[in-house]
RODO-2510 file (C-alpha; in nm, 4 decimals, decimal comma):
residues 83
     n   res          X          Y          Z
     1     x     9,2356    10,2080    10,3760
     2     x     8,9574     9,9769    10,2869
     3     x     8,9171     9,7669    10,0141
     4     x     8,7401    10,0075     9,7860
     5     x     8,9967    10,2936     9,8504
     6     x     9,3047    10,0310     9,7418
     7     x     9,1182    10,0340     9,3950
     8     x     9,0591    10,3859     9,3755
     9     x     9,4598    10,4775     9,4627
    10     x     9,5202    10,1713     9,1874
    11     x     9,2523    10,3297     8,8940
    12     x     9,4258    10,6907     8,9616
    13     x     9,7462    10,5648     8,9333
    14     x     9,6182    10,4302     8,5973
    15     x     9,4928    10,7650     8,4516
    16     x     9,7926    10,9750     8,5922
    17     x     9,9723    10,7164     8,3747
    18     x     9,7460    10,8291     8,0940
    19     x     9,7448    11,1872     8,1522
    20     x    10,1377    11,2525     8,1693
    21     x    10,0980    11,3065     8,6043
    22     x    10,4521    11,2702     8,6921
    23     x    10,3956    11,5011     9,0292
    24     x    10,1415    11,2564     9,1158
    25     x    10,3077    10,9275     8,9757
    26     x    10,6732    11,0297     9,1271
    27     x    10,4385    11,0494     9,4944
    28     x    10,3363    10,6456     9,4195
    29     x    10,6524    10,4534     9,3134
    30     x    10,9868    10,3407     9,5013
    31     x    11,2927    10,4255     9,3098
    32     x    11,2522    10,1079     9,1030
    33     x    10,9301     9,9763     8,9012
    34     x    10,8416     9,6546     8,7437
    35     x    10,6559     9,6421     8,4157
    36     x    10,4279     9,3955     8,3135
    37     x    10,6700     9,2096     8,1490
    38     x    10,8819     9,1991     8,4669
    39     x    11,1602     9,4119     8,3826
    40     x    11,2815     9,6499     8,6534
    41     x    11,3164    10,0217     8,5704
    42     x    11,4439    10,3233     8,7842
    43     x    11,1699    10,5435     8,8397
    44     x    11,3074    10,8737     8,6991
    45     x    11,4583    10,7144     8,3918
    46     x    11,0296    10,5802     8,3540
    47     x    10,8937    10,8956     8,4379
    48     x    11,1326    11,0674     8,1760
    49     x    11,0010    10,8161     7,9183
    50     x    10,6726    10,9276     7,9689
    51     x    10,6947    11,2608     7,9830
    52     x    10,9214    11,2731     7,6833
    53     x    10,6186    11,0350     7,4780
    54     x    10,8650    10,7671     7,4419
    55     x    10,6038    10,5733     7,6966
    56     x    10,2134    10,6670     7,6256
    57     x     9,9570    10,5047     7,8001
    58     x     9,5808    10,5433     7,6345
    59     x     9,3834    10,3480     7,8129
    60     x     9,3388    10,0689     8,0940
    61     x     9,1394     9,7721     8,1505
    62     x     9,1650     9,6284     8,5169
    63     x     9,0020     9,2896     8,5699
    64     x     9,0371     8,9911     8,8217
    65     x     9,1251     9,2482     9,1403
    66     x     9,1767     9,0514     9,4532
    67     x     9,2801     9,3387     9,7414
    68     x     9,3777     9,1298    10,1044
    69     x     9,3764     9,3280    10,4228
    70     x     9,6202     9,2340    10,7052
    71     x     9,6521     9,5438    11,0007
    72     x     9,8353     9,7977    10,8043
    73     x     9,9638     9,6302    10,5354
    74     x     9,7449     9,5915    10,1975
    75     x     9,8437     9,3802     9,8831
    76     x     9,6276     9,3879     9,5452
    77     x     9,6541     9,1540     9,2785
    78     x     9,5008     9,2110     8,9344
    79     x     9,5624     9,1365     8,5385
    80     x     9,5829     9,4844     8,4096
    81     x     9,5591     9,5744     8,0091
    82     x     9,7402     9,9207     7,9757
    83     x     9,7015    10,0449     7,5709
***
């Protein structure tokens, strides 16, 4: 993957969030998230938030992306303002 194809995976993770995906977003995340605010979450017991409505997502604002390439491994950075 290249740089602009890290960003794409990253904004359709975003609107999956949005649109209630949980096929899609179960395909993305280990067993274990971390919010924003750093607390760690098991994926199903997430996933069952939002597609219960206890956990809507309206909108995103991504800003500040820095992706770094090393072989086969990516990492991207960003400050990311879910409503």
């Amino acid at each position: 993957m290249d740089k602009e194809e890290i960003i794409k995976a990253y904004e359709a993770m975003c609107q999956a969030m949005i649109d209630r995906d949980i096929a899609y977003l179960r395909t993305l995340h280990q067993p274990y998230i971390t919010h924003l605010s750093g607390m760690k979450q098991e994926r199903e017991a997430w996933l069952r938030d939002i597609e219960e409505g206890n956990m809507v997502y309206h909108g995103y604002d991504i800003k500040d992306i820095v992706v770094s390439i090393d072989g086969t491994k990516a990492q991207m950075n960003s400050n990311t303002i879910l409503e």
